[in-house]
N, C-alpha and C positions, 0 to 999 in steps of 0.2 A: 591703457585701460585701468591698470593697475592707480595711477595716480589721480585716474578721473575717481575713483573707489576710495581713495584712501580721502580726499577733499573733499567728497559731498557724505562722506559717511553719516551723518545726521538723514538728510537728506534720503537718503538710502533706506534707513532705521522707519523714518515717518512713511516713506512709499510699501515697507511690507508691512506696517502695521497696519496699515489701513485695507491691503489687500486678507490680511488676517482678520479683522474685525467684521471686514467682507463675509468672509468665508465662513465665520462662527454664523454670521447671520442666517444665509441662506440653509446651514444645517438644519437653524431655528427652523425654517419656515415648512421642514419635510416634519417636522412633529404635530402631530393632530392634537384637536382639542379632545378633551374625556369624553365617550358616550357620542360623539363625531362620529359616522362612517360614511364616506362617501362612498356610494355604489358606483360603479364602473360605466349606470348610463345615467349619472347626472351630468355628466360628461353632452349628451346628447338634448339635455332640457334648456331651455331658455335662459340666454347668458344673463344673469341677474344682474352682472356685480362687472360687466364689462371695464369699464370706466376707471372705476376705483379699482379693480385687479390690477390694472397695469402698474400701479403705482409702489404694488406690495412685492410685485413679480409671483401672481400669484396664489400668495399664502393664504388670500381672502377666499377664492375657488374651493382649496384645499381642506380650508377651516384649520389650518395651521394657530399654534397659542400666539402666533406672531402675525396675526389674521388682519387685524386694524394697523398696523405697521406705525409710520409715525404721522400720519393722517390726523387722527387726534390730537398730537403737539398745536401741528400745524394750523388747523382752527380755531383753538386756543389763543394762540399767538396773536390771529388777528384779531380773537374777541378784545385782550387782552387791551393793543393798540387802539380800538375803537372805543373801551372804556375809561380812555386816558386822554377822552375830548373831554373835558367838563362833565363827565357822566357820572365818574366817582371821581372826587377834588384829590383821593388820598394819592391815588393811582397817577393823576396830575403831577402832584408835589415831587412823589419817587421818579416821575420818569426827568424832572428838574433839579438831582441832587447828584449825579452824577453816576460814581460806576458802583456805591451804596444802594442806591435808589432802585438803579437796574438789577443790581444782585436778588433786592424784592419782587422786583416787577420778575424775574425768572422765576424765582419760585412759587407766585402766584400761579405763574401760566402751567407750570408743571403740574399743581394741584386741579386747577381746571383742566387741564389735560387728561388727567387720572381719571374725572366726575364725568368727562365726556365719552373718555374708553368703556367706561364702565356702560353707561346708558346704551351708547351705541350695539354695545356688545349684547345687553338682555335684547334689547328689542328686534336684532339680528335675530338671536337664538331662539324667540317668541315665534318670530314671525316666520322660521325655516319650519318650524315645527309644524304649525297649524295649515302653513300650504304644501311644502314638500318633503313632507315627514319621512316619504318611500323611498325618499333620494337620499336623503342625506342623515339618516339617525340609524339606532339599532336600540332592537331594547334586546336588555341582557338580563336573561333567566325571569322573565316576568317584569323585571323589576320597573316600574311605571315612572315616568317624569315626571318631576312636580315642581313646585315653588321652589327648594334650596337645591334641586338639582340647576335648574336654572344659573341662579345667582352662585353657585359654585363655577359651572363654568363659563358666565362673562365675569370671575374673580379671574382666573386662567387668563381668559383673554386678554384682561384689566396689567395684571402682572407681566403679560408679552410685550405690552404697551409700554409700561415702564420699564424695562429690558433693552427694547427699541432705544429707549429715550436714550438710556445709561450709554450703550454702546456709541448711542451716534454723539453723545456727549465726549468719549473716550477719542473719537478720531477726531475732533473739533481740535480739543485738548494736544495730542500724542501724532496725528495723522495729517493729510494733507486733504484739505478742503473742506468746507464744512459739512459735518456728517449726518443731517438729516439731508440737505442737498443728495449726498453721494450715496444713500440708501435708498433713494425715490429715482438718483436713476440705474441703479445698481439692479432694482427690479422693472425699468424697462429695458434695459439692454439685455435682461434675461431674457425678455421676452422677443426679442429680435431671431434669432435664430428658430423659434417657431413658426413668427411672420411670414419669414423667406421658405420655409418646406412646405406651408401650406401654400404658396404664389405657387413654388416649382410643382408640388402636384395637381393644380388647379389646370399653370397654363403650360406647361411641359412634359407633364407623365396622363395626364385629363385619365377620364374614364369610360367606361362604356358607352353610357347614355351621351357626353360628352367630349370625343377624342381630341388630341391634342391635332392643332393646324399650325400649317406656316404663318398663318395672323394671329392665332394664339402664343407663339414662340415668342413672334415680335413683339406682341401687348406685355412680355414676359419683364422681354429687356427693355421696352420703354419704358414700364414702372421701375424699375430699378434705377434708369436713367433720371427718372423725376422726382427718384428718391434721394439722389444726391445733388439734383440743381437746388432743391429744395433746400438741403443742407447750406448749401454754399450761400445763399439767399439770404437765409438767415443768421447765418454769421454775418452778412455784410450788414444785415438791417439792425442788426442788438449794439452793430458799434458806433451806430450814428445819432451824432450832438447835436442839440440847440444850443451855440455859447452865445449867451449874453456878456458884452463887452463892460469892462466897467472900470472905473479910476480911482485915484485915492489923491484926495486932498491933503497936503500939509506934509508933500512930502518931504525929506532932508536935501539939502543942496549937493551931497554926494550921489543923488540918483540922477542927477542930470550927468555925470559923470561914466556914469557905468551904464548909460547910456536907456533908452525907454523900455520898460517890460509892462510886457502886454499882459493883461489880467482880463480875466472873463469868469460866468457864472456855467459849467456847462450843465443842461438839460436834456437828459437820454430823450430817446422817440419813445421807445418801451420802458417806461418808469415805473409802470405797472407789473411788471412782469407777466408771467402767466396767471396772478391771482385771478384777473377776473375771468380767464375761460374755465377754470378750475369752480370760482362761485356759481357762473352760470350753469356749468352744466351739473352740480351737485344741488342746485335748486331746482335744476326739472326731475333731475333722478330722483327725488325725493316723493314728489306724488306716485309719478310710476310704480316704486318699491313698495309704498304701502299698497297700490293697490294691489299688485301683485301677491301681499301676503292677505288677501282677500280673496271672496269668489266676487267681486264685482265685474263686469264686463270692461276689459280694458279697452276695447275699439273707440270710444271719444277720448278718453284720457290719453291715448295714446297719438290722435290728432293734434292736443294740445300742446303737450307734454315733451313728446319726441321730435329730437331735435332731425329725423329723417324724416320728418313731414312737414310740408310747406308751412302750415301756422307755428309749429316747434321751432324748425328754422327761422321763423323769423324773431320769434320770443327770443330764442337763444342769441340769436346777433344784436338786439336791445338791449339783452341784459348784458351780454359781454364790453356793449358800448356803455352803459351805465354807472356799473362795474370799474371798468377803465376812468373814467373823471374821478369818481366819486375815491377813489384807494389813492391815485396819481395827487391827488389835494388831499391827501392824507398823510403820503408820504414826503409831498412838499409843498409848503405853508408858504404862501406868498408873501405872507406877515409877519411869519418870522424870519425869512429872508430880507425882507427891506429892513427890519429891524437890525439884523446881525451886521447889515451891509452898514449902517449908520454908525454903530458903535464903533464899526472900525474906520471911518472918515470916509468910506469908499460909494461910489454914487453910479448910478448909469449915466453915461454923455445923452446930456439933452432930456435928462429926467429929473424931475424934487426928488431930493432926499422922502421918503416918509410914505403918507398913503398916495402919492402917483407910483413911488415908486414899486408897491405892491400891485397897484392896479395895471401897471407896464407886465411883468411878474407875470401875472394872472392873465392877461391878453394872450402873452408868449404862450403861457403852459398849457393856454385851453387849445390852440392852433396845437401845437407839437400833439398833444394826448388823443387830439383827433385824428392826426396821419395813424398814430402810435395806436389806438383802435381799428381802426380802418385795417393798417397788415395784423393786426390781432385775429381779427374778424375772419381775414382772408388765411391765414394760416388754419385757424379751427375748422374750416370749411373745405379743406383742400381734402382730408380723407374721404370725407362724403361724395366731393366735385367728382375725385378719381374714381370711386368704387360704381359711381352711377356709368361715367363715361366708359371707362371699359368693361361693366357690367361682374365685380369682383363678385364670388361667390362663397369667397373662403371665410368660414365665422373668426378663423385664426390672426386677418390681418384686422389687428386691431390699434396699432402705434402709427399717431399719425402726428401731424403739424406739429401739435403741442408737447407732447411728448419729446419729437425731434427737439422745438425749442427748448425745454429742461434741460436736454442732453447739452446741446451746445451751449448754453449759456452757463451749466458748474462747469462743463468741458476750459470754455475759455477762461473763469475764477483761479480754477484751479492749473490753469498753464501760467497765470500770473502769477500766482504763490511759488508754482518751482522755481519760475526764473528769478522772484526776487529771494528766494531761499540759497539759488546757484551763488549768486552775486553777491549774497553776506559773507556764502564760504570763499569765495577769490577773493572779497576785501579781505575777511578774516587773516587768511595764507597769506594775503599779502601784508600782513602787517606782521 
């Protein structure tokens, strides 16, 4: 033990920082915003922020200064990427000049990161106000809310934002995995432990109205069951490749030598990652919230809208299918693949160099992005599948497919980095 300790000691150094930068955070997230009180039955009013809580572990419920968490980077990020189609030429150039270029394009996205915390934050604060003032504010000694009480605290919120950023900047840097990754799931595995108390009082301790049965026992532990095939699922499905095979012309008369190596292009199924259930469902939560800081009557908007109702449902699996193409050819360019493949001599068997070989490309990656929607789809849709078929009534269980996916997919990131961390310090020792 002693030896395993003294040869990964880096290794070691990086796993408590990161559990440390952890633990600063989540202190963060027990600090209120100024002129914040949540009463004890907002608790009981209608989950606004369901969705995006999970992401915070919370802190958005709470009205913690760390409320918007790194949500705001994150949208930034991809404005960021999508203004770097020919949208702004400059943004183009830098993202074509290497690890210069990108130093800019990071600190663009931080500044629009900041301008988005900010807005999101007034217009939260606006809108808690004018619907449920009784839940969640206090006035103190008369003193009335106005314009710069406002804009003071989404300053607050603005500055958690930036906090967020720093920290998960720090364990990118100092820690092991990347640490907006490891703060979006660090707030839902918070929230796992409340999941399961609310299942166990639901279908195990039940209640009056409600008692616990030998069929409610078992629905106990077959959710539990279906909470880890689902696991296992989707670790199988995040590691499976489309490779496209491919050659290289001109090579040296020493590679016939050292015998044939096999070269290919591989293409994940999930290329997309979770972006598009994350756009989809922040684009229906979007009408919903404003109307909610309304008195309009939510019952049609909530037909459309809500992804628990037949016409939402199906919006929601359009747009996640939409979503998925449209990010998946964002994040790879058919064109600049055939390109890059050319310059280096290398070609598909039984393809032109050039525009067949983007148009081959582009065949393959619309097939792959389709299956890769398709369990997108079916993962986002498992919590709703479960909650209808065994009738869930707990508002607590709220972590479902997608969320599981984030987990497992910085889970396995970050299994990669230790073992290739392990294997620097045994070369290291051994040299």
């Amino acid at each position: 033990m002693k030896k395993f300790f003294a040869k990964n000691k880096k290794l070691i150094c990086m796993l408590l920082f990161t559990a440390f930068a952890l633990l600063v955070w989540r202190l963060g997230v027990k600090i209120k915003v100024p002129l914040f009180d949540v009463k004890a039955n907002a608790a009981n009013s209608n989950n606004l922020f369901g969705f995006l809580d999970i992401f915070t572990g919370g802190a958005l419920s709470q009205f913690s200064i760390l409320a918007l968490g790194i949500s705001p980077y994150i949208t930034s990020s991809i404005v960021i990427q999508l203004l770097q189609m020919d949208i702004i030429p400059q943004f183009k150039e830098w993202a074509e000049e290497g690890e210069a270029g990108k130093a800019k394009l990071n600190q663009w996205t931080r500044y629009v990161a900041l301008f988005l915390a900010f807005v999101q934050a007034l217009a939260l604060i606006i809108g808690i106000k004018n619907s449920y003032a009784n839940l969640y504010f206090e006035e103190l000694l008369g003193f009335e809310l106005n314009a710069f009480t406002y804009v003071y605290m989404a300053l607050v919120m603005t500055a958690g934002t930036a906090f967020v950023m720093w920290l998960a900047d720090q364990i990118t840097l100092h820690g092991i995995g990347n640490g907006g990754s490891m703060m979006i799931v660090a707030g839902i595995v918070a929230g796992l432990p409340a999941m399961f108390v609310s299942l166990y009082n639901e279908f195990i301790v039940g209640t009056t109205e409600n008692p616990a049965t030998g069929w409610s026992i078992a629905k106990f532990f077959i959710i539990i069951a279906l909470f880890l095939v689902i696991i296992v699922a989707i670790i199988w499905m995040e590691g499976l490749q489309r490779k496209i095979p491919i050659q290289y012309a001109n090579r040296p008369a020493a590679a016939a030598i050292r015998g044939k190596q096999d070269s290919n292009v591989p293409l994940k199924l999930n290329s997309a990652s979770v972006i598009p259930v994350i756009f989809a469902s922040t684009l229906l939560s979007v009408p919903l919230t404003i109307v909610n800081f309304t008195s309009l009557d939510t019952t049609w908007w909530e037909m459309i809208f809500s992804y628990e109702k037949p016409i939402g449902f199906a919006l929601y699996i359009i747009l996640i299918f939409l979503f998925s193409f449209f990010y998946s050819f964002l994040q790879i360019s058919p064109e600049k693949m055939a390109e890059n493949l050319k310059k280096q001599n290398a070609y598909i068997p039984g393809v032109k160099p050039g525009e067949d070989t983007a148009a081959y490309i582009s065949k393959v990656l619309f097939k792959v992005t389709l299956l890769g929607a398709t369990y997108l789809a079916i993962v986002a849709s498992l919590p709703m599948i479960i909650t209808l078929i065994f009738n869930i009534q707990s508002s607590g269980v709220s972590v479902g497919g997608t969320s599981i996916m984030i987990v497992v997919g910085v889970a396995i990131e970050t299994a990669k980095q230790i073992k290739t961390e392990v294997q620097s310090q045994e070369y290291h020792g051994f040299m």
